[in-house]
Every structure is written in C-alpha cells, then in structure tokens.
DRENVODREN-923297 format. One record per atom (N, C-alpha, C, O): residue number from 0; residue in one letter; atom name; x, y, z. Coordinates in nm, 4 decimals, padded with zeros to 6 digits. Each point is the difference from the previous one (the first is absolute). Layout:
semar:NUM, roba:A, tordo:CA, c1:X, c2:Y, c3:Z $
...
END
This chain:
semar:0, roba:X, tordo:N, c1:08.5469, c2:09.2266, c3:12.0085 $
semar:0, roba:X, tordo:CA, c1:00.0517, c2:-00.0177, c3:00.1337 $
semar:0, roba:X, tordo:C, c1:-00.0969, c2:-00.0875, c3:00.0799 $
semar:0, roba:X, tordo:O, c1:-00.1197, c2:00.0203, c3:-00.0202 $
semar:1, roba:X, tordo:N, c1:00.1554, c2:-00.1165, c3:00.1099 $
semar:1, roba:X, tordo:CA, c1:-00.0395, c2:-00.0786, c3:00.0818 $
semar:1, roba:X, tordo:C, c1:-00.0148, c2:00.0704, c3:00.1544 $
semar:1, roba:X, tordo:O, c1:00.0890, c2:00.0566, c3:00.0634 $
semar:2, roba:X, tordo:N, c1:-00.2528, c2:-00.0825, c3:-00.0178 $
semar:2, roba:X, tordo:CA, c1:-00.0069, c2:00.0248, c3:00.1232 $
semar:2, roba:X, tordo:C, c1:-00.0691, c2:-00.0763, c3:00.0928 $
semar:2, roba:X, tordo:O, c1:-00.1074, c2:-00.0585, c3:-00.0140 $
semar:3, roba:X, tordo:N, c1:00.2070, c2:00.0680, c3:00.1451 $
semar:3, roba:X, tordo:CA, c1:-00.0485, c2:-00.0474, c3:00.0548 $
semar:3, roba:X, tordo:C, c1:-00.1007, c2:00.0382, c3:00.1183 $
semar:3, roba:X, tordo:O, c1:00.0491, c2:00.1047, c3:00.0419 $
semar:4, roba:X, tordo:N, c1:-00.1706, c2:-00.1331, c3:00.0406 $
semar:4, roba:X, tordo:CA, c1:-00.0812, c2:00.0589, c3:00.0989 $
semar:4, roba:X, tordo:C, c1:00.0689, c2:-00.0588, c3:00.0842 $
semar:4, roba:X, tordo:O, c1:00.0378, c2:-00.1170, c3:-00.0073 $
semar:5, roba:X, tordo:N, c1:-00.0067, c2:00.2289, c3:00.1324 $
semar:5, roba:X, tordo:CA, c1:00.0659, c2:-00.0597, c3:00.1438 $
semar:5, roba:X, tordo:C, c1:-00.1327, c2:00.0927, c3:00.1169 $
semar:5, roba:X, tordo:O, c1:-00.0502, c2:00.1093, c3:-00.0266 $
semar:6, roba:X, tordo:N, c1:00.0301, c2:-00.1678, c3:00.1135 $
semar:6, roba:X, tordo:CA, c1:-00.0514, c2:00.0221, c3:00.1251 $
semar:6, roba:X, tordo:C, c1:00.1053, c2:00.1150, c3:00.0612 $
semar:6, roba:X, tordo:O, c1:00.1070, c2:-00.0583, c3:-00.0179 $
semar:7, roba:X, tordo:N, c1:-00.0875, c2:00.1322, c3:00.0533 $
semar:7, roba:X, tordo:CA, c1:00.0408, c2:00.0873, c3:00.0742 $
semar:7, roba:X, tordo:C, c1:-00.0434, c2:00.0414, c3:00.1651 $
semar:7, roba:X, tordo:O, c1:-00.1176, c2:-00.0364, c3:-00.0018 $
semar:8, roba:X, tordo:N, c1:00.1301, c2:00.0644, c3:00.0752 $
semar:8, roba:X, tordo:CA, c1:-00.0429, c2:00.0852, c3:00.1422 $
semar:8, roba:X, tordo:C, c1:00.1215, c2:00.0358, c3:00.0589 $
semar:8, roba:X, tordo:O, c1:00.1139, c2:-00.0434, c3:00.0169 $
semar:9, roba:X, tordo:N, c1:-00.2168, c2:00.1852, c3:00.0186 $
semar:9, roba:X, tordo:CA, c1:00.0880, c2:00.1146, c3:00.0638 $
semar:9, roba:X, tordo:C, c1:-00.0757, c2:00.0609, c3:00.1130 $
semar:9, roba:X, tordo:O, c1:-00.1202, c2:-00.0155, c3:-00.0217 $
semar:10, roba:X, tordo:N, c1:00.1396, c2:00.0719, c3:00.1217 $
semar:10, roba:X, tordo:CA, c1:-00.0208, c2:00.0737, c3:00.1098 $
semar:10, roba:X, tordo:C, c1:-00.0726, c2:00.0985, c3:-00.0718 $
semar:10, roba:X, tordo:O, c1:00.0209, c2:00.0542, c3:-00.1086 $
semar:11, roba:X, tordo:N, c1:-00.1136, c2:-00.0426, c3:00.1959 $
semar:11, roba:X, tordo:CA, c1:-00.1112, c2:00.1300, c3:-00.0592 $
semar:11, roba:X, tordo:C, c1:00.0465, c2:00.1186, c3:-00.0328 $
semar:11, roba:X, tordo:O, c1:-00.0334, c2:00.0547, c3:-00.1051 $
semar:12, roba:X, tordo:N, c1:00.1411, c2:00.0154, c3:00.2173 $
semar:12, roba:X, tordo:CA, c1:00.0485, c2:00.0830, c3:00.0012 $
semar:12, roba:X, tordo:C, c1:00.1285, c2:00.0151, c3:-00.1456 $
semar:12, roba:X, tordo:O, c1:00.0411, c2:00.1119, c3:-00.0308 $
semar:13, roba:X, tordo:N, c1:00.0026, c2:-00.2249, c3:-00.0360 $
semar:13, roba:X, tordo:CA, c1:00.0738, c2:00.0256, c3:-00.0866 $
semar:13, roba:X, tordo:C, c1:-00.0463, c2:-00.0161, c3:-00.1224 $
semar:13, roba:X, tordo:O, c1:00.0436, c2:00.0528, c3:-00.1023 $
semar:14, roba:X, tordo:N, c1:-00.1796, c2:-00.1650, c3:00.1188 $
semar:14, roba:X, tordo:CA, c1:-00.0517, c2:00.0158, c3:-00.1151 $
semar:14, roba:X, tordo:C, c1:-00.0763, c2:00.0912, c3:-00.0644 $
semar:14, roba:X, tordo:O, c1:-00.0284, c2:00.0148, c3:-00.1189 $
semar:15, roba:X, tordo:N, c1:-00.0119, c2:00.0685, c3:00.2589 $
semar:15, roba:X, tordo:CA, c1:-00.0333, c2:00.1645, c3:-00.0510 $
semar:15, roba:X, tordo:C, c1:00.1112, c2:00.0961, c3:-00.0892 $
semar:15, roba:X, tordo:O, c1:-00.0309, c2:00.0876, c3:-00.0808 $
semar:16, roba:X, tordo:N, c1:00.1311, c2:-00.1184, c3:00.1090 $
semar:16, roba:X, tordo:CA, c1:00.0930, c2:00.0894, c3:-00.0423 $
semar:16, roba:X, tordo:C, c1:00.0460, c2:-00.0380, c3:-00.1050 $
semar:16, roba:X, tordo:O, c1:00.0646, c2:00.0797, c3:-00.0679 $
semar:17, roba:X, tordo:N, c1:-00.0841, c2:-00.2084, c3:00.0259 $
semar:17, roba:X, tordo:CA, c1:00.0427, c2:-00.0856, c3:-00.1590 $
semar:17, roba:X, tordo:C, c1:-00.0948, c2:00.0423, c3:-00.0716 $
semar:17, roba:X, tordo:O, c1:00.0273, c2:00.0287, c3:-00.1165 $
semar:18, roba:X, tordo:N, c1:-00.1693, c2:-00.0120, c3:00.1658 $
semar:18, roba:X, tordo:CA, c1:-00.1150, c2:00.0241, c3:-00.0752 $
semar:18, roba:X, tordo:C, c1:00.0315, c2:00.1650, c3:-00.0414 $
semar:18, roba:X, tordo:O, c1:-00.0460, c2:00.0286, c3:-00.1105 $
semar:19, roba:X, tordo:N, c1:00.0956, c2:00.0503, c3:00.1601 $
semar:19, roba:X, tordo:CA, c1:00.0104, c2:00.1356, c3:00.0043 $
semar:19, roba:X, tordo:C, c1:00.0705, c2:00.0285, c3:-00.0689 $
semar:19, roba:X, tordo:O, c1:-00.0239, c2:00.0726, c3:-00.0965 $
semar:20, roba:X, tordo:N, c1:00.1674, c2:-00.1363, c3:00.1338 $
semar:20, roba:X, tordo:CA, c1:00.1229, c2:00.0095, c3:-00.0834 $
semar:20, roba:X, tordo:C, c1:-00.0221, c2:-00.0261, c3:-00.1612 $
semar:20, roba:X, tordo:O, c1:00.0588, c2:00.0606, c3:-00.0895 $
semar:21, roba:X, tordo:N, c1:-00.1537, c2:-00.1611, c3:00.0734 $
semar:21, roba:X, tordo:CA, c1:00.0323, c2:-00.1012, c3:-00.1192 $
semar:21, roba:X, tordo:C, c1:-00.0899, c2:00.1336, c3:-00.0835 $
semar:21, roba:X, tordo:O, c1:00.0354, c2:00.0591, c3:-00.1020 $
semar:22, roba:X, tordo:N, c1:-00.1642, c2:-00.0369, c3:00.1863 $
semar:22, roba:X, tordo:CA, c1:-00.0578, c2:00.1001, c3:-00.1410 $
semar:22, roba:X, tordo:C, c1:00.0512, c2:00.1547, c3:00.0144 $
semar:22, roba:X, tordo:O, c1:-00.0616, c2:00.0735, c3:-00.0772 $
semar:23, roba:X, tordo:N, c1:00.1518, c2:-00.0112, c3:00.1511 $
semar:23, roba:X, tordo:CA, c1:00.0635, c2:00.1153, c3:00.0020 $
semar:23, roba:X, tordo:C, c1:00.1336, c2:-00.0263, c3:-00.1548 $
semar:23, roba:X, tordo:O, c1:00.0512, c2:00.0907, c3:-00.0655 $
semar:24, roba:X, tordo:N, c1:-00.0292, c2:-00.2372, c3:00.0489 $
semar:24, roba:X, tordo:CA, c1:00.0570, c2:00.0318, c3:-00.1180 $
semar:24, roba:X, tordo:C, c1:-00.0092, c2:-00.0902, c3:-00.0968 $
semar:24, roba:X, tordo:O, c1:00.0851, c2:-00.0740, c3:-00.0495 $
semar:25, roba:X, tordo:N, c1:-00.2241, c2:00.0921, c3:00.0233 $
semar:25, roba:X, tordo:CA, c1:-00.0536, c2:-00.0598, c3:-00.0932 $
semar:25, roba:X, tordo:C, c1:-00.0176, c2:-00.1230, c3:-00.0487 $
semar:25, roba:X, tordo:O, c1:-00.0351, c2:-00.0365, c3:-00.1122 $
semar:26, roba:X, tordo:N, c1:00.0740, c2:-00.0472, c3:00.2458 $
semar:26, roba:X, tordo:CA, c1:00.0147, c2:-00.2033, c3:-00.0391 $
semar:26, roba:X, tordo:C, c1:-00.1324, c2:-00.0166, c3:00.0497 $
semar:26, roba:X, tordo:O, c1:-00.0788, c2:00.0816, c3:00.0478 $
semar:27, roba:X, tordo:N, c1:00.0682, c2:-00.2402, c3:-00.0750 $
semar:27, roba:X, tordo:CA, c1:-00.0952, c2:-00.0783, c3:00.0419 $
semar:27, roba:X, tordo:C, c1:00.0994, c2:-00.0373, c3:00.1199 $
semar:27, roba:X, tordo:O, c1:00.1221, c2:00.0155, c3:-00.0035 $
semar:28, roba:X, tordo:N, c1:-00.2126, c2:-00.0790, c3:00.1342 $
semar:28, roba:X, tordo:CA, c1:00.0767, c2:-00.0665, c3:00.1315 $
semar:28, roba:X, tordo:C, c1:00.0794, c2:-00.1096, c3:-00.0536 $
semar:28, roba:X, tordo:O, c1:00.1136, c2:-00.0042, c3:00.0474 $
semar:29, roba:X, tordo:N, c1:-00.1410, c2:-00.0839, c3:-00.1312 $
semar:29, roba:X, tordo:CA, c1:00.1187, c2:-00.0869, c3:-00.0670 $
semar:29, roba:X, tordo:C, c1:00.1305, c2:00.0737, c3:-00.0735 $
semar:29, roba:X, tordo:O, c1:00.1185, c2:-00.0313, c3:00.0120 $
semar:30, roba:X, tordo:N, c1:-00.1660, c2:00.1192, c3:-00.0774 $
semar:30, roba:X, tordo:CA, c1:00.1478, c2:00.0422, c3:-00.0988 $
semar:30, roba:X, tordo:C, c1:00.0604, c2:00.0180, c3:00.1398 $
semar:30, roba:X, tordo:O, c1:00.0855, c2:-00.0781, c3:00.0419 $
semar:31, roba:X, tordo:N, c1:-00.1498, c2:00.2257, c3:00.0599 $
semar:31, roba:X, tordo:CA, c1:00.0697, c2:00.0209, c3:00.1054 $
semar:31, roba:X, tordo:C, c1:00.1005, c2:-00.0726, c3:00.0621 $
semar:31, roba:X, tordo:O, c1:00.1224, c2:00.0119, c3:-00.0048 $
semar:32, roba:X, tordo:N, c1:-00.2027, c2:-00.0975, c3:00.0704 $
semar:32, roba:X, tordo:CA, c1:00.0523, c2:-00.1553, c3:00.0850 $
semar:32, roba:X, tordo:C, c1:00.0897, c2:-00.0856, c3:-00.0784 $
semar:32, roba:X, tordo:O, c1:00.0810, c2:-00.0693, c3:00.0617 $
semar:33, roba:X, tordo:N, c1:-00.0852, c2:00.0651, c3:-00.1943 $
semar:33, roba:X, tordo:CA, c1:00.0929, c2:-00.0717, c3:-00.1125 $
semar:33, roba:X, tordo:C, c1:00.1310, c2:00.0975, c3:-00.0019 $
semar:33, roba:X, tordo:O, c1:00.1138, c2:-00.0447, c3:00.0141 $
semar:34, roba:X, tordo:N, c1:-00.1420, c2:00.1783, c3:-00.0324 $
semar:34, roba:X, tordo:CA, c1:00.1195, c2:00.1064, c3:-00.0433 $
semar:34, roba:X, tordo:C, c1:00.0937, c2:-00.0649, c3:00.1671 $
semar:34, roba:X, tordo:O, c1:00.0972, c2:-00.0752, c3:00.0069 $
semar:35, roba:X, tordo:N, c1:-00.1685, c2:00.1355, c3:00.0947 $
semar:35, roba:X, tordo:CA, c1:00.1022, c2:00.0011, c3:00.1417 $
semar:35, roba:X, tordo:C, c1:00.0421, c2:-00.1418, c3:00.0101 $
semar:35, roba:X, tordo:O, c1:00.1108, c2:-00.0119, c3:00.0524 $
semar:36, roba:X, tordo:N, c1:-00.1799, c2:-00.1223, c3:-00.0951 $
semar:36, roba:X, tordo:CA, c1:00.0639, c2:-00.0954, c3:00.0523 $
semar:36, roba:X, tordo:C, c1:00.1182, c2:-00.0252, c3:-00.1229 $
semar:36, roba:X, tordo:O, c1:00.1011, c2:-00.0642, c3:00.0282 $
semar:37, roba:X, tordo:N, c1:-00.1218, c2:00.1202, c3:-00.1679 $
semar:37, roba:X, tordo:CA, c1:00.1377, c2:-00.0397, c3:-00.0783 $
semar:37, roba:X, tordo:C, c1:00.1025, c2:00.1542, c3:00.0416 $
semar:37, roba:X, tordo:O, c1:00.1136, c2:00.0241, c3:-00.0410 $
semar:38, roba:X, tordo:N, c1:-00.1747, c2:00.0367, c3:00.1070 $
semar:38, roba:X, tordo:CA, c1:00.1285, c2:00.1085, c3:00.0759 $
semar:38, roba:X, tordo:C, c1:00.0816, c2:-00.0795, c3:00.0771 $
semar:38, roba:X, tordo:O, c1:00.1198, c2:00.0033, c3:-00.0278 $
semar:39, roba:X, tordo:N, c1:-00.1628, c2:-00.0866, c3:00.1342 $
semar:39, roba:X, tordo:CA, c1:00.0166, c2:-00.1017, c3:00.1147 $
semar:39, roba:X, tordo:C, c1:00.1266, c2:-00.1039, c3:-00.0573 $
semar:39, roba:X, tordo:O, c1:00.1146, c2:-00.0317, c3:00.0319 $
semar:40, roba:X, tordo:N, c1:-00.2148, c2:00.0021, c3:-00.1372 $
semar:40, roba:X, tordo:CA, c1:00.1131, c2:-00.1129, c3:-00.0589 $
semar:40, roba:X, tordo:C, c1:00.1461, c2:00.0421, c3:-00.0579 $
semar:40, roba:X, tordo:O, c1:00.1111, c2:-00.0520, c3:00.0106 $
semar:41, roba:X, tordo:N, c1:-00.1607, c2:00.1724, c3:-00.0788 $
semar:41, roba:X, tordo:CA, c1:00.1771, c2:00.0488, c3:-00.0476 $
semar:41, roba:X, tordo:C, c1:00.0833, c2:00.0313, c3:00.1292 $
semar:41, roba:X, tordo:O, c1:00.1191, c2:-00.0278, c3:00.0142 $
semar:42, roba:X, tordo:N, c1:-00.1954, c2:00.0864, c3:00.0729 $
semar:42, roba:X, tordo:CA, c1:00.1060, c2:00.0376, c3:00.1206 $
semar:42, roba:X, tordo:C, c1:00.0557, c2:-00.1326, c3:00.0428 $
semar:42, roba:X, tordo:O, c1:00.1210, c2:-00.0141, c3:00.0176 $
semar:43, roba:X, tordo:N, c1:-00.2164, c2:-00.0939, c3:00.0012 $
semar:43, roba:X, tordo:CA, c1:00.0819, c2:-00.0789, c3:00.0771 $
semar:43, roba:X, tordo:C, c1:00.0877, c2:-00.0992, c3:-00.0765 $
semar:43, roba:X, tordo:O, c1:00.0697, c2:-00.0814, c3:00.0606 $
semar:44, roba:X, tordo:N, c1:-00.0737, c2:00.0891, c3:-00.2056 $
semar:44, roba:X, tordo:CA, c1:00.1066, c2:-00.0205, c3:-00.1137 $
semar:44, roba:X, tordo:C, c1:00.1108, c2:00.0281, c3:-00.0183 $
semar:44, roba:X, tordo:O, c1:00.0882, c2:-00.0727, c3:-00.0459 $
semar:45, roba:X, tordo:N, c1:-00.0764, c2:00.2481, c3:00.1008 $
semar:45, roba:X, tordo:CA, c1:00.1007, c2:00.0770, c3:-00.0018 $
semar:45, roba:X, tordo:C, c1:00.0497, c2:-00.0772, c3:00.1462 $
semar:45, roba:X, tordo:O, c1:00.1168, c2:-00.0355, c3:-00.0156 $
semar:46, roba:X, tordo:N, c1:-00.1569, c2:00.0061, c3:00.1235 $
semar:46, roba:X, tordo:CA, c1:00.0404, c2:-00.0255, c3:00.1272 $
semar:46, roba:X, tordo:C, c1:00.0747, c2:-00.1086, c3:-00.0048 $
semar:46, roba:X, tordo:O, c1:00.1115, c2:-00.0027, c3:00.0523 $
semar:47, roba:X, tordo:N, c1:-00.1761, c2:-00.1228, c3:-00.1300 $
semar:47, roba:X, tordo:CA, c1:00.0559, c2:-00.1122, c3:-00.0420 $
semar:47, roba:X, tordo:C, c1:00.1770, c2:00.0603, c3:-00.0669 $
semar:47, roba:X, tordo:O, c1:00.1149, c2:-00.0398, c3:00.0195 $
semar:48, roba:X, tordo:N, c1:-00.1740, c2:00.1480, c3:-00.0993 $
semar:48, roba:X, tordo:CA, c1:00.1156, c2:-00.0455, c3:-00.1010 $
semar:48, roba:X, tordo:C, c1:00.1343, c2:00.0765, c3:00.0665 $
semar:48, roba:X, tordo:O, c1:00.1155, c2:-00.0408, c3:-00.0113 $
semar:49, roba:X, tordo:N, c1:-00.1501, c2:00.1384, c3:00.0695 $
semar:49, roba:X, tordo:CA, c1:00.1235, c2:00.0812, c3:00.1036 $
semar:49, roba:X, tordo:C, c1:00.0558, c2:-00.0759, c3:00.1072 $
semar:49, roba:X, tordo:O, c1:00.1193, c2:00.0011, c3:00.0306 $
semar:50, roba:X, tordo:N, c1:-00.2460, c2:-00.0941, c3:00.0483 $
semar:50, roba:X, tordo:CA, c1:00.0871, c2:-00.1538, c3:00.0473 $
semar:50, roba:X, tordo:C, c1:00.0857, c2:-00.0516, c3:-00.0692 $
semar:50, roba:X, tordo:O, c1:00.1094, c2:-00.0042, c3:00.0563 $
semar:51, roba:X, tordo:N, c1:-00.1127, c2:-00.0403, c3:-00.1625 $
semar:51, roba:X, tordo:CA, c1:00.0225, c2:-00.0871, c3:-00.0764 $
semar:51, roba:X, tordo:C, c1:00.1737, c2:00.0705, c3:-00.0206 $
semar:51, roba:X, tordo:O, c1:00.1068, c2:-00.0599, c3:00.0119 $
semar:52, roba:X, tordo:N, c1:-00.1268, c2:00.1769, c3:-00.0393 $
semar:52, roba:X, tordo:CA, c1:00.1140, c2:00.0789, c3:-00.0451 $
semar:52, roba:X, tordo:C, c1:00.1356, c2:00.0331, c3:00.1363 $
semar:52, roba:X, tordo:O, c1:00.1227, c2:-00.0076, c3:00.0063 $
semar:53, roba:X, tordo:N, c1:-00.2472, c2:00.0498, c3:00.0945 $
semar:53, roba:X, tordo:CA, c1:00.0954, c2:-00.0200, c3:00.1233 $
semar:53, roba:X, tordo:C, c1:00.1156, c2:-00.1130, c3:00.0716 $
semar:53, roba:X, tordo:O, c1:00.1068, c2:-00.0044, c3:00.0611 $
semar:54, roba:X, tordo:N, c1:-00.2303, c2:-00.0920, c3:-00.1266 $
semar:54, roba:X, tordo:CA, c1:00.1042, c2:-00.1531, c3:00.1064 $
semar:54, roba:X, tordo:C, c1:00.0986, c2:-00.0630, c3:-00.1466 $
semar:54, roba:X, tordo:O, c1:00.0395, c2:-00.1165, c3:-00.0034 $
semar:55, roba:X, tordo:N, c1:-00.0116, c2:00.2195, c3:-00.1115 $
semar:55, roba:X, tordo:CA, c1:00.1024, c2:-00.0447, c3:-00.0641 $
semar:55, roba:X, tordo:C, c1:00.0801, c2:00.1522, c3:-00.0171 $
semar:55, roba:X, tordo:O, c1:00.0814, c2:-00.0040, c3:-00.0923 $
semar:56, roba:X, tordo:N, c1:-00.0878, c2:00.1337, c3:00.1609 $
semar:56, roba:X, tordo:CA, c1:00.0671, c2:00.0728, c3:-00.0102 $
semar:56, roba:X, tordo:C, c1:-00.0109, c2:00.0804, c3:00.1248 $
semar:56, roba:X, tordo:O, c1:00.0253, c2:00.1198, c3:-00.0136 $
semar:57, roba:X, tordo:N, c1:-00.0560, c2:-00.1593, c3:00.1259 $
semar:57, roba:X, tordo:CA, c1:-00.0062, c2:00.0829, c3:00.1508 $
semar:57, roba:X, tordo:C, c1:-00.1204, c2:00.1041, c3:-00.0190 $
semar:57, roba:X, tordo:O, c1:-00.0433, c2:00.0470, c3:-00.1052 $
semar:58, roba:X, tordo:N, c1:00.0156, c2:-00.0320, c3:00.1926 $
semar:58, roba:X, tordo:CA, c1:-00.0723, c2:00.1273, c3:00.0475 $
semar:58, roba:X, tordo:C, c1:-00.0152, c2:00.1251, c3:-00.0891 $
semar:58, roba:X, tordo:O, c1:00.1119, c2:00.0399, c3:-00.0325 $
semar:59, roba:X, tordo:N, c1:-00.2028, c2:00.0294, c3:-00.0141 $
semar:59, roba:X, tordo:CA, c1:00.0153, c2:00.1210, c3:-00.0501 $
semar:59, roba:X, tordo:C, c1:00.0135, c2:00.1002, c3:00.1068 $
semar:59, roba:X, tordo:O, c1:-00.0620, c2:00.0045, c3:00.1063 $
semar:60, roba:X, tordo:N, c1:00.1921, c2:00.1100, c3:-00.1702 $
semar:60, roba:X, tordo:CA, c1:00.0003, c2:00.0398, c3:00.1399 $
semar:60, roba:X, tordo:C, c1:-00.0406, c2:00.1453, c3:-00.0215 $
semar:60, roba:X, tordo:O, c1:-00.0046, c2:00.0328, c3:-00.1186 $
semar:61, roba:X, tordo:N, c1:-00.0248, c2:00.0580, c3:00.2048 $
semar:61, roba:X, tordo:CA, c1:-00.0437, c2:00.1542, c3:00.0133 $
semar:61, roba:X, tordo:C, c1:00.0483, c2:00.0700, c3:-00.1065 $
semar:61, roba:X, tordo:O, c1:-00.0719, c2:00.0862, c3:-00.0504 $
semar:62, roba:X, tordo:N, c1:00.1614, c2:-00.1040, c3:00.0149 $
semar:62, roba:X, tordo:CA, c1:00.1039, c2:00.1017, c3:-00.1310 $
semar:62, roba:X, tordo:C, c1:-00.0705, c2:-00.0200, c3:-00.0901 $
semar:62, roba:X, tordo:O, c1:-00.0475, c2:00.0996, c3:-00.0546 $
semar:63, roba:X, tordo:N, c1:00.0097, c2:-00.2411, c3:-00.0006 $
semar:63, roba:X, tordo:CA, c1:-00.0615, c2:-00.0716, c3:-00.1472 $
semar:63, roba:X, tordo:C, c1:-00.1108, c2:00.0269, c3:00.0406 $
semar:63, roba:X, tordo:O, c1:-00.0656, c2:-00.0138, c3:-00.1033 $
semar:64, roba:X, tordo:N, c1:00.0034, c2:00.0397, c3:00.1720 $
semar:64, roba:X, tordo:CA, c1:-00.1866, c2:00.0030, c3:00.0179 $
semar:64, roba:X, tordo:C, c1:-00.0130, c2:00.1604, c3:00.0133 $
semar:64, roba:X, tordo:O, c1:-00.1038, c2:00.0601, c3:-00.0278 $
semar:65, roba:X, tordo:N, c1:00.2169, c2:-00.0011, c3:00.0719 $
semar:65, roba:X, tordo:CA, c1:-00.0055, c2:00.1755, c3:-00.0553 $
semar:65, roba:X, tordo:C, c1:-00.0407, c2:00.0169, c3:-00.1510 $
semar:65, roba:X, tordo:O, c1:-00.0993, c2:00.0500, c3:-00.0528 $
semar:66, roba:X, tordo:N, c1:00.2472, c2:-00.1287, c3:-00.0126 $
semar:66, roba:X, tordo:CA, c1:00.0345, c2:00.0161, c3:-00.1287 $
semar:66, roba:X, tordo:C, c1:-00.1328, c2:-00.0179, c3:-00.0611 $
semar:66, roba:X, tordo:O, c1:-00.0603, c2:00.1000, c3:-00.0390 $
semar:67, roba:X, tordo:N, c1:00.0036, c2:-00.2286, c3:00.0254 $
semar:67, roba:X, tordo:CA, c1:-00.1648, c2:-00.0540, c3:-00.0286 $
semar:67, roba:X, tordo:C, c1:-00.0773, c2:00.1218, c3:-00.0009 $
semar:67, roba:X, tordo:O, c1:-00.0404, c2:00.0495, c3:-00.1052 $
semar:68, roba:X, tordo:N, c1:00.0132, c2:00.0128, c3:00.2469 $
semar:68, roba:X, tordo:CA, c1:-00.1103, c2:00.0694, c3:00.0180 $
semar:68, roba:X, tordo:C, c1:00.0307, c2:00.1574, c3:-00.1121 $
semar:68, roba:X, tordo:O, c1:-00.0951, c2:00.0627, c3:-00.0468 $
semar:69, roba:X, tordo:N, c1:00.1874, c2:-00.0377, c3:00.0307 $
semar:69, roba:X, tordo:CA, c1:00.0840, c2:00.1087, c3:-00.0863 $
semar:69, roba:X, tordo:C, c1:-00.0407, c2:00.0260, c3:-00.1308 $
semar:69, roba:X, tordo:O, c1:-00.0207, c2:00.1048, c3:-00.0612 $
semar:70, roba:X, tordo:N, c1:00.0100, c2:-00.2875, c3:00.0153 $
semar:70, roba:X, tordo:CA, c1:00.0378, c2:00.0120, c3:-00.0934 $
semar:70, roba:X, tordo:C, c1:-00.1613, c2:-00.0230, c3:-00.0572 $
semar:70, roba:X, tordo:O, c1:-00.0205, c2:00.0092, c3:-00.1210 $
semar:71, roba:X, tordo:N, c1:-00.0681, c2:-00.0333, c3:00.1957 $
semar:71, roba:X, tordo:CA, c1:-00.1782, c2:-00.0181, c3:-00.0140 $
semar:71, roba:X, tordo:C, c1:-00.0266, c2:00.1483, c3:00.0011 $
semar:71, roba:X, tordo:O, c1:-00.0618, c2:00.0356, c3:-00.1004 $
semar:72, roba:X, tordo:N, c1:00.0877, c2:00.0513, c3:00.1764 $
semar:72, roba:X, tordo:CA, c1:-00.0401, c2:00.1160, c3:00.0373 $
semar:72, roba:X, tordo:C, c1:00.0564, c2:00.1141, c3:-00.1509 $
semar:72, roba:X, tordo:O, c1:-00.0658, c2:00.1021, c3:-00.0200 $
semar:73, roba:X, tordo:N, c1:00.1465, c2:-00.1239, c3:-00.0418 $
semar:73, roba:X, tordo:CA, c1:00.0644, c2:00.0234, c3:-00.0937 $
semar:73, roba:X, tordo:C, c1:-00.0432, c2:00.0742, c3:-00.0802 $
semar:73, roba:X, tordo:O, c1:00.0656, c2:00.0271, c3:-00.1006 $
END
C-alpha cells in the first residue's frame, strides 16, 4: 500500500479529543483521522447517489424511509 504524508491542523480543543478518541480504541491519530474521513466519504457517496436517484424518480417520501428504517432495524 502507498502512503501518503498530509499536514493536518485542528483546534486544540478537538485535537485533544482525536488524540483521546484515537487511543481509547486502539488507532494511531492517522488510522483514526483516515477511518472518519473514509466514513465522510461514503456518506457523501450515498448523498450523491440518492440525488442522483431522486431527480430521476421524485423525492423519497416518509412511507419508503419508514419501510428503509424497518427493514435495517430488522
């Protein structure tokens, strides 16, 4: 695997809590910061792609986003 070094900065106050977070479960501050930003990316993949789905089939509406949540909880 290929890596790359990036510069990062964060607010003291959060980079305390990345630092905290990251060794409460067992990462280094990179895996950490790597895990949440490819969390980031699928969400806004999924966001893309439910756009994508909307402006060729309307709106999802309350009934179907019941059904969804139903059927996760399952």
């Amino acid at each position: 695997m290929t890596v790359d070094k990036l510069s990062l900065s964060f607010e003291s106050s959060l980079a305390r809590r990345i630092r905290r977070a990251a060794k409460s479960s067992g990462q280094s501050v990179s895996a950490f910061v790597a895990d949440a930003v490819e969390h980031r990316l699928k969400l806004e993949a999924a966001k893309s792609l439910i756009g994508e789905w909307e402006a060729e089939h309307g709106e999802i509406s309350e009934r179907e986003m019941a059904a969804v949540r139903k059927r996760w909880r399952g």
